[in-house]
Residue frames as qw, qx, qy, qz and C-alpha x, y, z in Angstrom:
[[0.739, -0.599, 0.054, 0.304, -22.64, -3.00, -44.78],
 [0.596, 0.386, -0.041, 0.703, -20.15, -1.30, -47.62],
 [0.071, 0.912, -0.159, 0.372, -20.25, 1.64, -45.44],
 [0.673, -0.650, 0.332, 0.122, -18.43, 0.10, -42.43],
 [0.793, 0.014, 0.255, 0.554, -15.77, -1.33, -45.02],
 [0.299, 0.764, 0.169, 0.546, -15.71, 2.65, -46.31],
 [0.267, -0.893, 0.027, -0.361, -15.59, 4.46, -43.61],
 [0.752, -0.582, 0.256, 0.174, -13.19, 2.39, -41.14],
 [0.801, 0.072, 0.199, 0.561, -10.64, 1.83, -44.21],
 [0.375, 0.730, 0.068, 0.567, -10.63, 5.66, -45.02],
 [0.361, -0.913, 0.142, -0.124, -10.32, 6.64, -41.35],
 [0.802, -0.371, 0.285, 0.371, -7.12, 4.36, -41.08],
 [0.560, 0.596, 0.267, 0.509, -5.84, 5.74, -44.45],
 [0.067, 0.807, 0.061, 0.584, -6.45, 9.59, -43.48],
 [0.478, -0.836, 0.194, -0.188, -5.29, 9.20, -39.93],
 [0.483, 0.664, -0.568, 0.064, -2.38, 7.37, -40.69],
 [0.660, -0.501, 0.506, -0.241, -2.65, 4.36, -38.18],
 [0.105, -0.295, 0.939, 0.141, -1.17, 1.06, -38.78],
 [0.730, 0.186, -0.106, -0.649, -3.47, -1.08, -40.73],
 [0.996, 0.055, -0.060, -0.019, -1.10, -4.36, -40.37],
 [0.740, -0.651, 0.015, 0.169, 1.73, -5.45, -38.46],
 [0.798, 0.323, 0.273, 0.430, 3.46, -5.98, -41.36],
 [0.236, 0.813, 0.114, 0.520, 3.80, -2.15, -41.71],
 [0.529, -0.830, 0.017, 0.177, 5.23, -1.40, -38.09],
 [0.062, 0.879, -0.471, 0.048, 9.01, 0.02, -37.97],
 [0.802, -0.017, -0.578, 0.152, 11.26, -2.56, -37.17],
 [0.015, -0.289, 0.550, -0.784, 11.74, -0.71, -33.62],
 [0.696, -0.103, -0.014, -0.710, 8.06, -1.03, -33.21],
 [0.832, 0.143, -0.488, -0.223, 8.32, -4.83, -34.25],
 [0.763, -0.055, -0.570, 0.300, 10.75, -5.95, -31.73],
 [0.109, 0.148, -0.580, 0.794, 10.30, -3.31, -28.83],
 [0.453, -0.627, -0.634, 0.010, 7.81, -4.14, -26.10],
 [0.023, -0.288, 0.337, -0.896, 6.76, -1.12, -24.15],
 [0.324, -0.325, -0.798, 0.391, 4.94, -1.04, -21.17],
 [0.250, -0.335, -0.036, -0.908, 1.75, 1.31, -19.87],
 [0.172, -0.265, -0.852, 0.418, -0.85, 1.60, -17.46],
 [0.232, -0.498, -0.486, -0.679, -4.21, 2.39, -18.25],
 [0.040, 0.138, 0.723, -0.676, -5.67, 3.99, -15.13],
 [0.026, 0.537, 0.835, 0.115, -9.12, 4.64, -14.15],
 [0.009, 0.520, 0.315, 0.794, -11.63, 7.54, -14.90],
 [0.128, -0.200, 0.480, -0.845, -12.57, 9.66, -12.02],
 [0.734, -0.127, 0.205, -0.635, -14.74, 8.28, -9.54],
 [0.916, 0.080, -0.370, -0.130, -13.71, 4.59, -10.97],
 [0.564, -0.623, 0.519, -0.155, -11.72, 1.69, -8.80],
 [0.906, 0.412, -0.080, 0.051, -10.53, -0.02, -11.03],
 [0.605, -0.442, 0.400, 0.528, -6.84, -1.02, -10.31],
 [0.313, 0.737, -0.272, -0.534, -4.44, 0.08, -12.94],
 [0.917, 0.240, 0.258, -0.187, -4.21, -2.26, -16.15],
 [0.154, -0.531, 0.689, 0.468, -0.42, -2.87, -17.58],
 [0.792, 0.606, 0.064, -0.027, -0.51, -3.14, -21.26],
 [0.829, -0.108, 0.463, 0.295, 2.21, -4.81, -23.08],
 [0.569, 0.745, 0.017, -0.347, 2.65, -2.86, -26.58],
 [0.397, -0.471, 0.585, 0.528, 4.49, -4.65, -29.31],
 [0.033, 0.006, 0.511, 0.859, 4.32, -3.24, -32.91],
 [0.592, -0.156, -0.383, -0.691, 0.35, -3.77, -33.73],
 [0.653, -0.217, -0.716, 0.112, 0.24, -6.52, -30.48],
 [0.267, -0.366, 0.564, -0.691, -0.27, -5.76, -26.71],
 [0.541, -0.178, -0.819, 0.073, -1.30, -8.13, -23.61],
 [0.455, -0.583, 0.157, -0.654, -3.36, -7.00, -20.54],
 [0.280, 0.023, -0.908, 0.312, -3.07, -8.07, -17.43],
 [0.361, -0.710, -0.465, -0.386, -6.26, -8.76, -15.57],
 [0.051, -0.309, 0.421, -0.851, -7.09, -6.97, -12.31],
 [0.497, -0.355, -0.785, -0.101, -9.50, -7.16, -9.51],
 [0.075, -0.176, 0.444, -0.875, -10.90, -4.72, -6.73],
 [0.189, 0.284, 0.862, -0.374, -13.94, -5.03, -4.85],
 [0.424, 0.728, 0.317, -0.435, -15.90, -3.13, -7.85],
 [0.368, 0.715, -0.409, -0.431, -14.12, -3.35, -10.65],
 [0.792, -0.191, 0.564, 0.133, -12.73, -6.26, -12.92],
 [0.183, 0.770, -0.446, -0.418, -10.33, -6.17, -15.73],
 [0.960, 0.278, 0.015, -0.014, -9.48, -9.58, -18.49],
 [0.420, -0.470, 0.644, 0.434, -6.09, -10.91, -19.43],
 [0.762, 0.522, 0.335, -0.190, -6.14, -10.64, -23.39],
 [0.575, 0.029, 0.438, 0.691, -4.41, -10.77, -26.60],
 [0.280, 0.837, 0.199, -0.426, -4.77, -7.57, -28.17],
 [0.578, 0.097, 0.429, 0.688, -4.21, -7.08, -32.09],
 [0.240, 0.504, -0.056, -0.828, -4.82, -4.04, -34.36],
 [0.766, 0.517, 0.382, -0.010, -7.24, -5.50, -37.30],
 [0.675, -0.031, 0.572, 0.465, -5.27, -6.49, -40.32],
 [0.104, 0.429, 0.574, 0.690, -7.52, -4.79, -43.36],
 [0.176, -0.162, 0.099, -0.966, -9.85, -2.04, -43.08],
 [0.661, -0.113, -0.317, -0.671, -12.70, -4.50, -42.66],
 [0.674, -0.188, -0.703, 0.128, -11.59, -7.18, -40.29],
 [0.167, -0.472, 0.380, -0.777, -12.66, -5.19, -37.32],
 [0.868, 0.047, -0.206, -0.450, -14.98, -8.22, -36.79],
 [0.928, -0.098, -0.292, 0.209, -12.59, -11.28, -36.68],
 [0.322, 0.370, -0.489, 0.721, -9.83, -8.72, -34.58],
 [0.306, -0.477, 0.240, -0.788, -12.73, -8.20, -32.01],
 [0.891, 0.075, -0.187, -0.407, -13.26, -11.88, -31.88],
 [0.680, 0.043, -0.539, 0.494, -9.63, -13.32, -31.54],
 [0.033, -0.510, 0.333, -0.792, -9.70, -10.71, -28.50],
 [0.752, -0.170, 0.012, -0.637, -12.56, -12.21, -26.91],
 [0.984, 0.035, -0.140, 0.104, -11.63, -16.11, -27.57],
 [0.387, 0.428, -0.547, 0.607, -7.69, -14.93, -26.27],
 [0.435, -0.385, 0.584, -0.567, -9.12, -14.62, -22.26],
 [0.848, -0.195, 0.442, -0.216, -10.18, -18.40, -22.60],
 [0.909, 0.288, 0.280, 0.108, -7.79, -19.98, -25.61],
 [0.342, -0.424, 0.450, 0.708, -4.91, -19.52, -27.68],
 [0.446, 0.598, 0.039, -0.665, -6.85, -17.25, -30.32],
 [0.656, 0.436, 0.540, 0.296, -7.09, -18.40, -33.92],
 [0.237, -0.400, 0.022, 0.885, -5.45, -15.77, -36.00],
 [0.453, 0.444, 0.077, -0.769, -7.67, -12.61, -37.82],
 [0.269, 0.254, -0.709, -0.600, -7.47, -14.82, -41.39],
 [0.145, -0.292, -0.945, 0.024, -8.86, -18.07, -40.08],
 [0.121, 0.514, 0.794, -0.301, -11.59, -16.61, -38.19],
 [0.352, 0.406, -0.335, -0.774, -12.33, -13.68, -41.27],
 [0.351, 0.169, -0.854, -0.344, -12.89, -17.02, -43.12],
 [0.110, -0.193, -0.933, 0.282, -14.82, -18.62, -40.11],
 [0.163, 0.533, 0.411, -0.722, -17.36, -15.34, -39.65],
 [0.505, 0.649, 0.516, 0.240, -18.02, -15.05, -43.44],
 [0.127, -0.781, -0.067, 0.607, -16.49, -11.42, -43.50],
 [0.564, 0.508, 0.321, 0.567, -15.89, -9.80, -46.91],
 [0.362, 0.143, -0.082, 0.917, -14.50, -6.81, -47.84],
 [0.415, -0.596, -0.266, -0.633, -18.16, -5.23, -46.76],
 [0.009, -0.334, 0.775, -0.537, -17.19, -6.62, -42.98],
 [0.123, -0.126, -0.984, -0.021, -19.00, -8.66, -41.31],
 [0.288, -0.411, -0.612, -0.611, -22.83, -8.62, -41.74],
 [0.664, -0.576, -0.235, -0.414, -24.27, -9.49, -38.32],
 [0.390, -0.614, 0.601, -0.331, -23.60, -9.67, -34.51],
 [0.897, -0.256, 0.270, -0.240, -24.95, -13.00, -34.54],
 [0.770, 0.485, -0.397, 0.120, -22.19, -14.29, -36.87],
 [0.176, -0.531, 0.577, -0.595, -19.71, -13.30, -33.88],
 [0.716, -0.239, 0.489, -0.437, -21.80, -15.20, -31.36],
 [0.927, 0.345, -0.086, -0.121, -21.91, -18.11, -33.68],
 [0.648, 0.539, -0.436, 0.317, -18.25, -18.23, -34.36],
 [0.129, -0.677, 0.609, -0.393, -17.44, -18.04, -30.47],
 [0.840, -0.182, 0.346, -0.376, -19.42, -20.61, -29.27],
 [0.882, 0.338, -0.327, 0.035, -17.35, -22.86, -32.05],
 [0.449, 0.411, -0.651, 0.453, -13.97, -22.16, -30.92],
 [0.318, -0.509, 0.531, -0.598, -15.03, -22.40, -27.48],
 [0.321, -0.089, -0.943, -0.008, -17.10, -25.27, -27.51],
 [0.010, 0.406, 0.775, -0.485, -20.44, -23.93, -25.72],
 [0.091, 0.629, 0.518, 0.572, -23.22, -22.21, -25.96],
 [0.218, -0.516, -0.425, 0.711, -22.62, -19.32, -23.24],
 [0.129, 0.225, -0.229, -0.938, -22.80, -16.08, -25.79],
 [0.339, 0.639, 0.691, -0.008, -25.92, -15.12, -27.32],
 [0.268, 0.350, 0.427, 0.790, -27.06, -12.45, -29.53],
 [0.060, -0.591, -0.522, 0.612, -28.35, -9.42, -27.49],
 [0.212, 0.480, 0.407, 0.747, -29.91, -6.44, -30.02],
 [0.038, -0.641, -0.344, 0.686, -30.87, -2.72, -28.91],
 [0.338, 0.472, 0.551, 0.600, -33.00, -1.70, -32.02],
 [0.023, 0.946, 0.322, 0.007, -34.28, 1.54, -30.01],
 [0.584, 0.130, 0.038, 0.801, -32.12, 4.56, -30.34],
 [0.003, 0.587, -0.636, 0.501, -31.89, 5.93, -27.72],
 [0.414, -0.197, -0.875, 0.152, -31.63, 2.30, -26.17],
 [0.622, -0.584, -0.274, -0.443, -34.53, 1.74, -23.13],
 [0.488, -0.582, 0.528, -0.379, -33.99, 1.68, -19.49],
 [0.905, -0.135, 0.364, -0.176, -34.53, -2.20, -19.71],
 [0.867, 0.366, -0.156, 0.300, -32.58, -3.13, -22.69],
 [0.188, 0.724, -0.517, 0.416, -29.41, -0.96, -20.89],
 [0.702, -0.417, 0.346, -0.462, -30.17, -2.61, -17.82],
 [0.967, 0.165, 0.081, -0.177, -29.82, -5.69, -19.52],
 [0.567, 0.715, -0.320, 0.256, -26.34, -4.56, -20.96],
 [0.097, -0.608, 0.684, -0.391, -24.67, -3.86, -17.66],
 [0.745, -0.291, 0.506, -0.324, -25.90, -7.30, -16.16],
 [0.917, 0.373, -0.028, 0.138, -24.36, -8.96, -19.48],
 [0.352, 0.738, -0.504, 0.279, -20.98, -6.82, -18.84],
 [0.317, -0.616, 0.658, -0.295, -20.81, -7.70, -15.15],
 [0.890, -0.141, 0.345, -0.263, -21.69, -11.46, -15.42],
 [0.863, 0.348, 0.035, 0.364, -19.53, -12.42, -18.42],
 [0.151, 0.607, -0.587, 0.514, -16.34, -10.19, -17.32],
 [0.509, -0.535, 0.623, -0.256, -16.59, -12.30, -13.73],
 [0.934, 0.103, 0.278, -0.199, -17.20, -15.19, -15.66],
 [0.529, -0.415, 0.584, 0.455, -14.13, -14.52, -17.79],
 [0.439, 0.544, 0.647, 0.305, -15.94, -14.29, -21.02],
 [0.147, -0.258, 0.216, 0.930, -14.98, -10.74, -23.14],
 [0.609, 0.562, 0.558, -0.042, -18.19, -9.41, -24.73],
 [0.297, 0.061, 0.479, 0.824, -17.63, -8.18, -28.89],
 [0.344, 0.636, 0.653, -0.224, -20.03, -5.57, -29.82],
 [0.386, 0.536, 0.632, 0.406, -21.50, -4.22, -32.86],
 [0.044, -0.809, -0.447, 0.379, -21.76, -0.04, -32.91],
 [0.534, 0.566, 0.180, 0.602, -22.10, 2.81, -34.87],
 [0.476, -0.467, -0.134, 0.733, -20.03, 5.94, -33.99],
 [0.372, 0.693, 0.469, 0.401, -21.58, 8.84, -35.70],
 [0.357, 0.344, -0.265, 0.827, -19.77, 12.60, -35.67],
 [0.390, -0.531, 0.019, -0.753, -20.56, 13.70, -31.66],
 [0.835, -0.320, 0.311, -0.322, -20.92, 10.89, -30.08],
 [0.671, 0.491, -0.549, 0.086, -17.51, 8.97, -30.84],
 [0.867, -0.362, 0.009, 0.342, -14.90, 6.90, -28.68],
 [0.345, -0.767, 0.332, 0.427, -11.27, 8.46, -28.09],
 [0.353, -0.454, 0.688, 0.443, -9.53, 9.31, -31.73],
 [0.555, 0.333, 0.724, 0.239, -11.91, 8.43, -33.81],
 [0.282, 0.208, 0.444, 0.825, -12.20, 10.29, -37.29],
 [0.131, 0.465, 0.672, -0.561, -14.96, 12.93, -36.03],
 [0.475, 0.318, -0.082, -0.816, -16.55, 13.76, -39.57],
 [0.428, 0.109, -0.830, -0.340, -17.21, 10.30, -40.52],
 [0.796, -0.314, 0.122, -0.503, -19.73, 7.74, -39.17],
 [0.256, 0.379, -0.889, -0.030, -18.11, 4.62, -38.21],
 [0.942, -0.070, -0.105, -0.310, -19.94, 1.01, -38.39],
 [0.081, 0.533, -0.798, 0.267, -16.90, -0.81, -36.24],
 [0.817, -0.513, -0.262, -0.021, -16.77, -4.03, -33.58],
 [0.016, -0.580, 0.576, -0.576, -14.36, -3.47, -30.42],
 [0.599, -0.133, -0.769, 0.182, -14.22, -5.75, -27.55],
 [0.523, -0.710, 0.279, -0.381, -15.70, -4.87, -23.63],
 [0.752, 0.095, -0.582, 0.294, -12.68, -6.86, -21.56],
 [0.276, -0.263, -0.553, 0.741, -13.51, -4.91, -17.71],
 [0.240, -0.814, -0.290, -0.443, -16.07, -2.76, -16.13],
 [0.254, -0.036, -0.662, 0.705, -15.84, -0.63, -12.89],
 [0.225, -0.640, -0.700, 0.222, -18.91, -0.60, -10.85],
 [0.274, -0.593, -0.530, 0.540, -18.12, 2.57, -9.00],
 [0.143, 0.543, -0.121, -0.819, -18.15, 5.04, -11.79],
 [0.680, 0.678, 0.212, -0.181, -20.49, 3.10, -14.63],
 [0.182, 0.810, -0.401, -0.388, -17.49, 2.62, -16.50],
 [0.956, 0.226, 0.174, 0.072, -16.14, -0.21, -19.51],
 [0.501, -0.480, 0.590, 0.413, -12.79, -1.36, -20.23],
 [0.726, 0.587, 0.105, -0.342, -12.20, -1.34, -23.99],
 [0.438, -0.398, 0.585, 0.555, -10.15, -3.15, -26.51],
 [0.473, 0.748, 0.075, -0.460, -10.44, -1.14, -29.82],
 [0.819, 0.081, 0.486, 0.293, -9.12, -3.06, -32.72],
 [0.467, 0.830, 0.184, 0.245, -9.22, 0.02, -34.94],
 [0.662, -0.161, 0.021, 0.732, -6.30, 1.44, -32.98],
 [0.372, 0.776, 0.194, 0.471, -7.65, 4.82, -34.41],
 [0.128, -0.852, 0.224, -0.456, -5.00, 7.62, -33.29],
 [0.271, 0.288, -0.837, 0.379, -3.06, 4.98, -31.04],
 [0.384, -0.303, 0.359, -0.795, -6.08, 4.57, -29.05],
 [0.560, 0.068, -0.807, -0.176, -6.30, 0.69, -28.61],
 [0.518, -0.303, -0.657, 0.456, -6.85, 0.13, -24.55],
 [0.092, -0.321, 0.120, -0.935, -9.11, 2.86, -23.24],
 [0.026, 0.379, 0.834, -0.400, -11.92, 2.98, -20.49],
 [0.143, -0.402, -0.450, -0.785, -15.50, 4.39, -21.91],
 [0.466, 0.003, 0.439, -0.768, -18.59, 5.63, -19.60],
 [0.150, 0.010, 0.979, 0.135, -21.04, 3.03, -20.02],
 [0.408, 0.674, 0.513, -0.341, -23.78, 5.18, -20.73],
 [0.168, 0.643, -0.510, -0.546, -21.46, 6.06, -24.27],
 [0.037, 0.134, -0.932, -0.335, -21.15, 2.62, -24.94],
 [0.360, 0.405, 0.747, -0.385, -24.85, 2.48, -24.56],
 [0.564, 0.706, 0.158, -0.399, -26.04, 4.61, -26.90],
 [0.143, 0.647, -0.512, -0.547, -23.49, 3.48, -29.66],
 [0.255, -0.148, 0.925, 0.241, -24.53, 0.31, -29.71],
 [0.404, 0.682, 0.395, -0.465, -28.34, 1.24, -31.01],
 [0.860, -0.005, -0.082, -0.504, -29.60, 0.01, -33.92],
 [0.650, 0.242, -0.720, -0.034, -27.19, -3.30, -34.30],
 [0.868, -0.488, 0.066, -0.069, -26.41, -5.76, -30.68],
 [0.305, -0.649, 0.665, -0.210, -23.52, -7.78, -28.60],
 [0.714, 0.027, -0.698, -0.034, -22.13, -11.00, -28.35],
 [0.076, 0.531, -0.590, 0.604, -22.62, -11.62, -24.76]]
């Protein structure tokens, strides 16, 4: 797993993104700006007002008759390697008042190599929550099967109505990336699903890696399909 602690700490490095709060401007630090993340053609998703303050932002959820959107805490991950316990307090923020990246770095086992396995994740929600709703889903084929995708969207839509953010595990190799990321590098990341919309196949992301400012973005859910292949989801 040292490449995900390579590769995610050199893309923050060489794209110059914030890497900890600590480093925002003091404008940044103490102005709260306001945005609205609309949907991708063909989607119904209401728009989603993000909060932004320095390395922090808050979503509000939403609701149409095909779409659904979370209320979360959204941070940018602390170190190049706590993409893990930042994709985690995200998650555990739509049902708690998060634990913050250190405690649960410490709680998931994460080392500068990041964090080994999905199931750790799943493990570590089910603590702070108190249940055993999340499991450990895995899509070792690549390009994932009709059935295991199948599976995926009936994990997004049931745990987004249910209120429950899933955290997954994916690699992001040059070609097949999310918005901003570093496109000669492979990246071994977690990021948070926190909304889907029905009517265009589409997921609501919160991207801890912040790469390029790109922290609150909607993905096609056949993208997030194939990125998660070989590793899995909490969900």
């Amino acid at each position: 797993m040292r490449i995900r602690s390579m590769a995610v700490t050199v893309a923050l490095t060489a794209t110059g993104l914030l890497a900890a709060p600590s480093m925002a401007s003091a404008d940044e630090a103490h102005t709260t700006a306001v945005t609205r993340v609309a949907a991708e053609p063909g989607g119904s998703a209401a728009p989603v007002e993000v909060s932004s303050k320095g390395s922090q932002a808050h979503t509000e959820a939403t609701e149409t008759k095909a779409a659904k959107t979370l209320e979360v805490d959204y941070q940018v991950q602390e170190t190049g390697y706590w993409c893990g316990p930042a994709a985690t307090r995200i998650a555990l923020s739509a049902r708690m008042g998060a634990p913050s990246q250190t405690d649960l770095a410490a709680q998931l086992g994460t080392t500068e190599n990041g964090t080994d396995d999905i199931s750790q994740v799943t493990s570590v929600l089910n603590a702070n929550l108190g249940t055993g709703w999340y499991e450990s889903k895995y899509m070792p084929n690549d390009p994932p099967s009709q059935e295991q995708k199948d599976l995926l969207w009936q994990d997004i839509v049931g745990d987004i109505d249910n209120n429950y953010p899933l955290v997954t595990n994916i690699v992001a190799p040059p070609g097949n990336q999310p918005p901003g990321y570093p496109s000669d590098q492979t990246i071994y990341h977690y990021f948070t699903v926190i909304g889907y919309d029905d009517a265009n196949k589409s997921v609501l992301i919160a991207d801890p890696a912040s790469f390029s400012g790109n922290q609150i973005y909607w993905l096609s859910f056949d993208q997030l399909a194939s990125l998660i292949p070989p590793k899995g989801y909490a969900a």
